[in-house]
N, CA, C and O atoms as CSV, one atom per row, in Angstrom:
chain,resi,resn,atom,element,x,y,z
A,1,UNK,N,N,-1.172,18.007,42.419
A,1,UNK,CA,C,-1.613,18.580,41.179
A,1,UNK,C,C,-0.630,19.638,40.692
A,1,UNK,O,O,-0.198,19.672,39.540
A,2,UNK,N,N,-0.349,20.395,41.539
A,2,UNK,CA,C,1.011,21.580,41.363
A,2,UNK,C,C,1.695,20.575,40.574
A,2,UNK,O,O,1.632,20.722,39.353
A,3,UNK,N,N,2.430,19.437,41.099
A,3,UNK,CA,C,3.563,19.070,40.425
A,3,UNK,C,C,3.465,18.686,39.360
A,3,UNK,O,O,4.285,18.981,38.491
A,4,UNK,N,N,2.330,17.851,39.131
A,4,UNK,CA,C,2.161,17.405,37.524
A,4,UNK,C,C,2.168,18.568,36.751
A,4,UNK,O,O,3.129,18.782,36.012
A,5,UNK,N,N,1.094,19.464,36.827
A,5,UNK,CA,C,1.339,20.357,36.077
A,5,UNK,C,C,2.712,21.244,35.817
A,5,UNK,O,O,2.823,21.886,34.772
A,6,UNK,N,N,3.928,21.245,36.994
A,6,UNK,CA,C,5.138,21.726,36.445
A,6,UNK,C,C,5.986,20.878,35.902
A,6,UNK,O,O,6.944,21.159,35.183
A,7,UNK,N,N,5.606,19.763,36.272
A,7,UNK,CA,C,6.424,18.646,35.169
A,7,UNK,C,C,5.983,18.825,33.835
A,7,UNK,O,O,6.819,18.894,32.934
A,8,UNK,N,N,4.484,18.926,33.545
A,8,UNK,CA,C,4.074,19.136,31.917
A,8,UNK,C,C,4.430,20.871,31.282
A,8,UNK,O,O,4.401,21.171,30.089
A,9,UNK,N,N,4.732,21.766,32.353
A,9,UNK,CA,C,5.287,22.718,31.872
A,9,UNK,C,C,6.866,22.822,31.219
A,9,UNK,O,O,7.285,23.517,30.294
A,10,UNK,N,N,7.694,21.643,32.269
A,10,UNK,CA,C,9.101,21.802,32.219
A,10,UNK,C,C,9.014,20.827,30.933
A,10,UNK,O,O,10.197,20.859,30.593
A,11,UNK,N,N,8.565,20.231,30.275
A,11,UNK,CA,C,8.475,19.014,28.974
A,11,UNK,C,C,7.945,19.982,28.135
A,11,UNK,O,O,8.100,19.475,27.024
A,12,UNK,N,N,7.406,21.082,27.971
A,12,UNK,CA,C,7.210,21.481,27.036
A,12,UNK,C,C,8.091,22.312,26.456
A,12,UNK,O,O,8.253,22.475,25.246
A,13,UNK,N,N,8.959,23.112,27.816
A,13,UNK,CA,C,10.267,24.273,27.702
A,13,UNK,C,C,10.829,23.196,27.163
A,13,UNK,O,O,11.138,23.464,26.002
A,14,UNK,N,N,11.133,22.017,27.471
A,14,UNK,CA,C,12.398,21.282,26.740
A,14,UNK,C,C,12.524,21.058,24.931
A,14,UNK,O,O,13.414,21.180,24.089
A,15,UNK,N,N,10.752,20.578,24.951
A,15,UNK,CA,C,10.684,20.733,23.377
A,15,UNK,C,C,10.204,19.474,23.421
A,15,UNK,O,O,10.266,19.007,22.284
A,16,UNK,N,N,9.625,18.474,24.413
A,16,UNK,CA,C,9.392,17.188,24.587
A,16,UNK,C,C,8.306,17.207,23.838
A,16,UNK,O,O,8.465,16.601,22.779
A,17,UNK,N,N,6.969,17.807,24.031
A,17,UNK,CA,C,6.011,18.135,23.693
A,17,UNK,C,C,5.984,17.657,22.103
A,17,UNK,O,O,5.137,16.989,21.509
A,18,UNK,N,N,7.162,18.218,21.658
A,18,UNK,CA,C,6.760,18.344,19.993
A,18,UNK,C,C,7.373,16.770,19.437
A,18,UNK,O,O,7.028,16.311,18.348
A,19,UNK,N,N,8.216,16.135,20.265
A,19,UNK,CA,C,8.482,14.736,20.079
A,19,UNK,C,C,7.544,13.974,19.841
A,19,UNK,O,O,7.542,13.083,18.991
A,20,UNK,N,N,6.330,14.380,20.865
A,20,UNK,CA,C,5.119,13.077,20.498
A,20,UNK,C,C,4.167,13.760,19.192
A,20,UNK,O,O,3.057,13.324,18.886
A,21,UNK,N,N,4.713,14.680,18.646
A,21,UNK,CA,C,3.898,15.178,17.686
A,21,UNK,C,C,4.641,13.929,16.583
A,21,UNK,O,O,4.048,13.059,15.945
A,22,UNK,N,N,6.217,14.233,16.646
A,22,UNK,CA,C,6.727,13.324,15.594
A,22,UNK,C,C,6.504,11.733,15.453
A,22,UNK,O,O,6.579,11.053,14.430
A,23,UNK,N,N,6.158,11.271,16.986
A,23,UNK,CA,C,6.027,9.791,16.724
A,23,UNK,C,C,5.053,9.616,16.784
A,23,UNK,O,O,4.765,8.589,17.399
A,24,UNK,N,N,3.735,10.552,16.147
A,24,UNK,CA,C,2.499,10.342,16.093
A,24,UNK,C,C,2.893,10.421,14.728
A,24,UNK,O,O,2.620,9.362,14.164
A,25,UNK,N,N,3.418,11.241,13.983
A,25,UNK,CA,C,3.387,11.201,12.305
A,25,UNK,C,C,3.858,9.769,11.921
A,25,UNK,O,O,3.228,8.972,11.227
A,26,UNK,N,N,5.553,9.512,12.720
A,26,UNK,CA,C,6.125,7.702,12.151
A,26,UNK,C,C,4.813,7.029,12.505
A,26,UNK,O,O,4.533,6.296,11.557
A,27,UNK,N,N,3.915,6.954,13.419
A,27,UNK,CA,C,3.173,5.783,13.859
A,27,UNK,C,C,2.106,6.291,12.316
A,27,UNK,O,O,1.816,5.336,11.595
A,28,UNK,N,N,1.840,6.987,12.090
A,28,UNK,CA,C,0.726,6.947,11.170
A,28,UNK,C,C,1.170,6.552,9.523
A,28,UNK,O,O,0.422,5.846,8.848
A,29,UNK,N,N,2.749,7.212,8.855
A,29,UNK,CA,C,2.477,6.390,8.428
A,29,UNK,C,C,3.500,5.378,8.337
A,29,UNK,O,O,4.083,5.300,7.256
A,30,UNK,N,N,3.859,4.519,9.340
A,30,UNK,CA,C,3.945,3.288,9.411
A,30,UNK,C,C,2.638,2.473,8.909
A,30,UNK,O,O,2.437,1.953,7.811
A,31,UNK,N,N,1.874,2.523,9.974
A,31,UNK,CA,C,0.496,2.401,9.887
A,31,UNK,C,C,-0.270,1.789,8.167
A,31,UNK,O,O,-0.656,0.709,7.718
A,32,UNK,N,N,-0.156,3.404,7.601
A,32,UNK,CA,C,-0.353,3.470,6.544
A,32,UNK,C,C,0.552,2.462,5.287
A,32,UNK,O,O,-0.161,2.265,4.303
A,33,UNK,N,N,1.249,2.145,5.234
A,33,UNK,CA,C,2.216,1.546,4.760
A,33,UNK,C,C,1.809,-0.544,5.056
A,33,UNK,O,O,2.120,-1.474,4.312
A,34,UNK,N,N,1.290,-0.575,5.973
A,34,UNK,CA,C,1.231,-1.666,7.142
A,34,UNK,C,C,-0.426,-1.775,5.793
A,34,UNK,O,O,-0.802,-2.751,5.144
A,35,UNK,N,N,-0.871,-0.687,5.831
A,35,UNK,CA,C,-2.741,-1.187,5.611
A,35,UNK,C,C,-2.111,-1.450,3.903
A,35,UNK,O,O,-2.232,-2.472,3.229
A,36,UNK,N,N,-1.510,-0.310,3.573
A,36,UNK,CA,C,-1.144,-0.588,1.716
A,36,UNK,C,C,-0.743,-2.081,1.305
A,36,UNK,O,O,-1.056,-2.597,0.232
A,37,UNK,N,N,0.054,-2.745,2.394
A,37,UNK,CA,C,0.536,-3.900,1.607
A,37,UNK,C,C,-0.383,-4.644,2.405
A,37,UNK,O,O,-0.533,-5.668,1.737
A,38,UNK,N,N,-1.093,-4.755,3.431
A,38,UNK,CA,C,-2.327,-5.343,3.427
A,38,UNK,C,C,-3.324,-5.696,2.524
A,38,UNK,O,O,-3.648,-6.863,2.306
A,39,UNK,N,N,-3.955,-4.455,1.848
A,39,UNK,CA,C,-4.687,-4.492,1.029
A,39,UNK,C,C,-4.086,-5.117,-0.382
A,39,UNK,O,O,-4.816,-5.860,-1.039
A,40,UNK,N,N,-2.944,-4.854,-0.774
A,40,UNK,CA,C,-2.116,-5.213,-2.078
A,40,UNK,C,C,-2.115,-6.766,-1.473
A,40,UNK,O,O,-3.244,-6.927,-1.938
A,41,UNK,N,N,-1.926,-7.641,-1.044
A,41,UNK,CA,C,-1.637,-8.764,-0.325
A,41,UNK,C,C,-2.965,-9.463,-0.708
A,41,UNK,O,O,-2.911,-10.415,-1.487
A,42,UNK,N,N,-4.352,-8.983,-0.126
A,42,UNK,CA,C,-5.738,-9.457,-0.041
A,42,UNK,C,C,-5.753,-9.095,-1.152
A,42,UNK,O,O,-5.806,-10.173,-1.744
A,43,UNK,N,N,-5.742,-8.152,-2.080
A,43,UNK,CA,C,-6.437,-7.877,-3.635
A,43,UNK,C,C,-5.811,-9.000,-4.574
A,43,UNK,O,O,-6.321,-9.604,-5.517
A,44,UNK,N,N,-4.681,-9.076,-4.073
A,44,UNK,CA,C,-3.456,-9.997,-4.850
A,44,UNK,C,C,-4.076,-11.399,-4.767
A,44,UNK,O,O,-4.197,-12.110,-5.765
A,45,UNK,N,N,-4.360,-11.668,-3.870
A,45,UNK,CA,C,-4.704,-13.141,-3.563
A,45,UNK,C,C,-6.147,-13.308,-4.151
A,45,UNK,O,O,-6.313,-14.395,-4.705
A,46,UNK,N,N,-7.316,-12.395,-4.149
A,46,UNK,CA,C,-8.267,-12.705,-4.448
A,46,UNK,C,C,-8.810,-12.779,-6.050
A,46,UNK,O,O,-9.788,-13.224,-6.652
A,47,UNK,N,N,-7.197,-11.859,-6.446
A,47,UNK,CA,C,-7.242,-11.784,-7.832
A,47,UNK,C,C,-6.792,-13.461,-8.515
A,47,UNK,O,O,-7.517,-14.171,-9.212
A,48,UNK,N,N,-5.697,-13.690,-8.148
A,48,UNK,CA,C,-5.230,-15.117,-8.362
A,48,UNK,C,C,-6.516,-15.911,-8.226
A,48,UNK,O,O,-7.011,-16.143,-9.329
A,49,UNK,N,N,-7.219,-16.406,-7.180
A,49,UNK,CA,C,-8.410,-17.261,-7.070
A,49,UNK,C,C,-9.566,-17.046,-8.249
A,49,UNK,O,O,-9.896,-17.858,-9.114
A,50,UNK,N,N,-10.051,-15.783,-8.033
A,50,UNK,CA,C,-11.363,-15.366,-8.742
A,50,UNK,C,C,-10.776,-14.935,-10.095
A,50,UNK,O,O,-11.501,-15.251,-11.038
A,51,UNK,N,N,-9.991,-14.490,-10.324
A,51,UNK,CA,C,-9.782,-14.054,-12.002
A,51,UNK,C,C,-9.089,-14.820,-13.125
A,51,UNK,O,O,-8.431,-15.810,-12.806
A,52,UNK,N,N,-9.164,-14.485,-14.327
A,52,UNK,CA,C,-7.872,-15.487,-14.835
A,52,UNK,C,C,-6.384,-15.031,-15.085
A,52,UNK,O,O,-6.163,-13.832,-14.918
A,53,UNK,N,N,-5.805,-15.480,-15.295
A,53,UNK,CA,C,-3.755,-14.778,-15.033
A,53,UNK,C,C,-3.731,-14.558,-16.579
A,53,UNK,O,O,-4.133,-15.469,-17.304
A,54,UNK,N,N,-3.335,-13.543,-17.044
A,54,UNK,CA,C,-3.409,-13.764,-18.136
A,54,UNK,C,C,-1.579,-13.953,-18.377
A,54,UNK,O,O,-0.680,-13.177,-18.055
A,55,UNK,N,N,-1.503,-15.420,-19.126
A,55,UNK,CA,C,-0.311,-15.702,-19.060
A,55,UNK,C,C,0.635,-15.614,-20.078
A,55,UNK,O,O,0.296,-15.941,-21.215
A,56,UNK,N,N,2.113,-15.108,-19.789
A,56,UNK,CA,C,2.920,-15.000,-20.489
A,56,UNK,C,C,2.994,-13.305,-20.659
A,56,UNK,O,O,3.821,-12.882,-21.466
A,57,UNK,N,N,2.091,-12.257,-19.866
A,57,UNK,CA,C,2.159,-11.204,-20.647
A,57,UNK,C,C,2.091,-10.583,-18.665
A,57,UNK,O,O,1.638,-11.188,-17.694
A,58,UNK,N,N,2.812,-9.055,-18.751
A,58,UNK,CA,C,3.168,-8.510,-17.506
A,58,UNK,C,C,2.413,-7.045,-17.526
A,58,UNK,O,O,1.739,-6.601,-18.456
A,59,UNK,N,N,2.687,-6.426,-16.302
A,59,UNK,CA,C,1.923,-5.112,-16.228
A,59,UNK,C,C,2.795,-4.081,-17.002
A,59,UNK,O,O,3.297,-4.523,-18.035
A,60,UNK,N,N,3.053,-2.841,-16.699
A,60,UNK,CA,C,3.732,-1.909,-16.950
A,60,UNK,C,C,4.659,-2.042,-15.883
A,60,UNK,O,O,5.621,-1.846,-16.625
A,61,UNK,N,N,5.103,-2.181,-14.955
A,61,UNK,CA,C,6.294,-2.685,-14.152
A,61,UNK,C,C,6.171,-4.110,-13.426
A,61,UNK,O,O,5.888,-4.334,-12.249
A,62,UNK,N,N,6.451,-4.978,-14.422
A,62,UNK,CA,C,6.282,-6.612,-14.320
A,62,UNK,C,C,5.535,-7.033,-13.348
A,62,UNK,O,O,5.955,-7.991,-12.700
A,63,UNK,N,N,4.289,-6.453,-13.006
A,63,UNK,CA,C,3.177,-7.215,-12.149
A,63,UNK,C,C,2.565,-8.034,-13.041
A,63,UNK,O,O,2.483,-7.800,-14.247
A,64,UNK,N,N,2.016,-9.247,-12.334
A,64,UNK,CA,C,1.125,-10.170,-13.063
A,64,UNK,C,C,-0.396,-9.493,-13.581
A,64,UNK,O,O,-0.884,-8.662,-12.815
A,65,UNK,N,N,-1.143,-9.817,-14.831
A,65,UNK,CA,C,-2.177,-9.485,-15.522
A,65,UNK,C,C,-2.665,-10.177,-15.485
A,65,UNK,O,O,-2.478,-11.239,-16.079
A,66,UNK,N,N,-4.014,-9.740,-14.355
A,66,UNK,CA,C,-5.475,-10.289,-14.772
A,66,UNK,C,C,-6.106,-10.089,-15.539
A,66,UNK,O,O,-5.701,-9.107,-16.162
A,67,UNK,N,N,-7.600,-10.769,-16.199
A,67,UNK,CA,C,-8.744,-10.522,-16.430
A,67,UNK,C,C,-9.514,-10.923,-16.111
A,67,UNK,O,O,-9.569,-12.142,-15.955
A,68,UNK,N,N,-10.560,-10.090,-15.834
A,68,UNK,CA,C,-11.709,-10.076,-14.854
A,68,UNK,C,C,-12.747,-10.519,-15.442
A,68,UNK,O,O,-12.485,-11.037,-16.528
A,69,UNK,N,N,-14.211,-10.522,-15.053
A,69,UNK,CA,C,-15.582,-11.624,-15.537
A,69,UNK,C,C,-15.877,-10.329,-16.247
A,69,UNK,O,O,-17.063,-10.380,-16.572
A,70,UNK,N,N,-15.411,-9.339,-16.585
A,70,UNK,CA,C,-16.221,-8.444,-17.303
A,70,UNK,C,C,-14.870,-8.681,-19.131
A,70,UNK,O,O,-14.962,-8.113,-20.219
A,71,UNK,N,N,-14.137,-9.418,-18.786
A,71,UNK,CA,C,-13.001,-9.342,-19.694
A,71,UNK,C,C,-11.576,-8.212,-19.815
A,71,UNK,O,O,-10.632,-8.252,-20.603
A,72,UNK,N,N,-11.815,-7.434,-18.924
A,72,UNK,CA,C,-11.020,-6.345,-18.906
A,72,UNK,C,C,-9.862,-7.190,-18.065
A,72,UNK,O,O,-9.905,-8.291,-17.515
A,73,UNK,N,N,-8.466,-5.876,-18.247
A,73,UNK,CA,C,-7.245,-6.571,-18.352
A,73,UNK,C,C,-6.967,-5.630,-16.583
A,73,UNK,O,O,-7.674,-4.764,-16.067
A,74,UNK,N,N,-6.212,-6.004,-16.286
A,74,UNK,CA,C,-5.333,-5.377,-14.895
A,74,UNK,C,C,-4.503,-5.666,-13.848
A,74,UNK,O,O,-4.827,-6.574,-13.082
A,75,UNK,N,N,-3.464,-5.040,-13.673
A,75,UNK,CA,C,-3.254,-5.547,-12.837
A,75,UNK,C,C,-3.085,-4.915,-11.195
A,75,UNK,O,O,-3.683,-3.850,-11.044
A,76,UNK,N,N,-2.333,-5.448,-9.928
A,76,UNK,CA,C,-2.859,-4.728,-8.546
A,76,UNK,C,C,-1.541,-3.916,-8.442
A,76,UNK,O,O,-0.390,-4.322,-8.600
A,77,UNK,N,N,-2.002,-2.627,-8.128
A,77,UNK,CA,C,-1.183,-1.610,-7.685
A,77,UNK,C,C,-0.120,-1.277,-6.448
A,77,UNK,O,O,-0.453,-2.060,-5.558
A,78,UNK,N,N,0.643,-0.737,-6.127
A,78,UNK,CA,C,1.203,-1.276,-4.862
A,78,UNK,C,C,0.592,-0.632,-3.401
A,78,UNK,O,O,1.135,-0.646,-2.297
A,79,UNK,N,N,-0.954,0.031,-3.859
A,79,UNK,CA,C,-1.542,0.277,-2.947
A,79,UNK,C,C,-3.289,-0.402,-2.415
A,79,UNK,O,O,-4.281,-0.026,-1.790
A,80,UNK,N,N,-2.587,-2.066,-3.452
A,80,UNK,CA,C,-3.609,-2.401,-3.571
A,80,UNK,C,C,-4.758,-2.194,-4.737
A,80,UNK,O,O,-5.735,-2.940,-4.798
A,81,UNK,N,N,-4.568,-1.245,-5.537
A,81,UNK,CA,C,-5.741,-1.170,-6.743
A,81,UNK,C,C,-6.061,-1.989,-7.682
A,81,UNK,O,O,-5.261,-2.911,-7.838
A,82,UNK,N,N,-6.782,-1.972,-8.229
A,82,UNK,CA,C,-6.625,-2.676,-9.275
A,82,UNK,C,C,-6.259,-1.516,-10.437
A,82,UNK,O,O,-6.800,-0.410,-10.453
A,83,UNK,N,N,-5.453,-1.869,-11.209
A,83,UNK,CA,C,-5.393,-0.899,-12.482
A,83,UNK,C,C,-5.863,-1.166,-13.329
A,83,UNK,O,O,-5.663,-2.313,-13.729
A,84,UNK,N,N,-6.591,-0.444,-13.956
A,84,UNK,CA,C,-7.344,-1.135,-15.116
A,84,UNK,C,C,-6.412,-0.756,-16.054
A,84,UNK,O,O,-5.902,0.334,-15.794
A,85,UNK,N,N,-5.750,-1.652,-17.745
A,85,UNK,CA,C,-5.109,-1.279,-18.668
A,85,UNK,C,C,-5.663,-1.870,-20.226
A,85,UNK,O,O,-6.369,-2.827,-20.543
A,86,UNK,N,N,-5.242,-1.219,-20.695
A,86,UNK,CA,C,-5.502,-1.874,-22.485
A,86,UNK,C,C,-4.954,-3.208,-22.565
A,86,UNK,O,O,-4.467,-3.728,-21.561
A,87,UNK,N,N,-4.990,-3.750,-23.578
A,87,UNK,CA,C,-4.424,-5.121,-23.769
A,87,UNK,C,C,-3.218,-4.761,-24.365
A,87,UNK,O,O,-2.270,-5.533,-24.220
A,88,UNK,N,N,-3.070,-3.742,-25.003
A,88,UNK,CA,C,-1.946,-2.977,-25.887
A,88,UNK,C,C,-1.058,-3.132,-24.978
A,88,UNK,O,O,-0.169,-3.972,-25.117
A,89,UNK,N,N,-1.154,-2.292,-23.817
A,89,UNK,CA,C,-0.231,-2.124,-22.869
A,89,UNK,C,C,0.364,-3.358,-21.997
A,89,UNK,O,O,1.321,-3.086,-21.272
A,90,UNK,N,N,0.009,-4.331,-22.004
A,90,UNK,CA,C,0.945,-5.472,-21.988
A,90,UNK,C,C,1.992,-5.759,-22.254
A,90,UNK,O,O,2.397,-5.442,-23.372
A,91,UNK,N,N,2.731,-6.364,-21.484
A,91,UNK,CA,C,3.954,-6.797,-22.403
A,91,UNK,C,C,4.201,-8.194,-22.208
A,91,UNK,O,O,3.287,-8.827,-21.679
A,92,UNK,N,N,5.276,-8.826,-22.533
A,92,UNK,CA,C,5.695,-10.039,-22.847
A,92,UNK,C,C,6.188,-10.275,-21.782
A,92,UNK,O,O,6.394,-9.312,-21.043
A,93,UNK,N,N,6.524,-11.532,-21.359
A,93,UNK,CA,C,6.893,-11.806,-19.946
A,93,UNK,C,C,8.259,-12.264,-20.214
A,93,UNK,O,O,8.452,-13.190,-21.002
A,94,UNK,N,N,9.288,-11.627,-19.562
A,94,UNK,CA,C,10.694,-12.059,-19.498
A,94,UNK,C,C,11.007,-13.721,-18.838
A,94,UNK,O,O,10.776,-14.113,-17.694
A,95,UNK,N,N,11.558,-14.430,-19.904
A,95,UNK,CA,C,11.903,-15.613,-19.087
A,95,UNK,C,C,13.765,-15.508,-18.480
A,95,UNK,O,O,14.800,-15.029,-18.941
A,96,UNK,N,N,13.542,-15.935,-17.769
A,96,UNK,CA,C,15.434,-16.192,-16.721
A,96,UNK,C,C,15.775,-17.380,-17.188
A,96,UNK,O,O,16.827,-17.906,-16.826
């Protein structure tokens, strides 16, 4: 028991200690990042199935535009949301 405990003393003089503080922050938000395009992924897909595309016309940074059973316009955020927007705010869809 002595020794463990001077091993967890000598890791803390070193500054080890505060290392797992940092790869507790990357792991979280990795993490976080991991659930965002999760959710953007599932909203995305369920929007395509269940809604209609509204076609030929884009978000405010060229995401695809739904409308929903209530008629409202939107499209999914990159954290997954839905955004709700005017129809105004549409734009035209760039062809290549």
């Amino acid at each position: 028991m002595k020794k463990l405990t001077g091993i967890l003393a000598f890791t803390c003089l070193l500054g080890i200690g505060s290392l797992s503080a940092q790869v507790k922050e990357d792991i979280n938000k990795d993490a976080t990042k991991v659930g965002n395009k999760t959710e953007h992924v599932v909203v995305k897909g369920k929007s395509a199935i269940v809604d209609h595309r509204f076609k030929g016309k884009v978000g405010p940074h060229n995401e695809p535009v739904y409308i929903d059973h209530n008629s409202k316009y939107y499209y999914v955020g990159q954290k997954g949301r839905k955004m709700y927007i005017k129809r105004s705010q549409c734009r035209n869809e760039k062809r290549h």
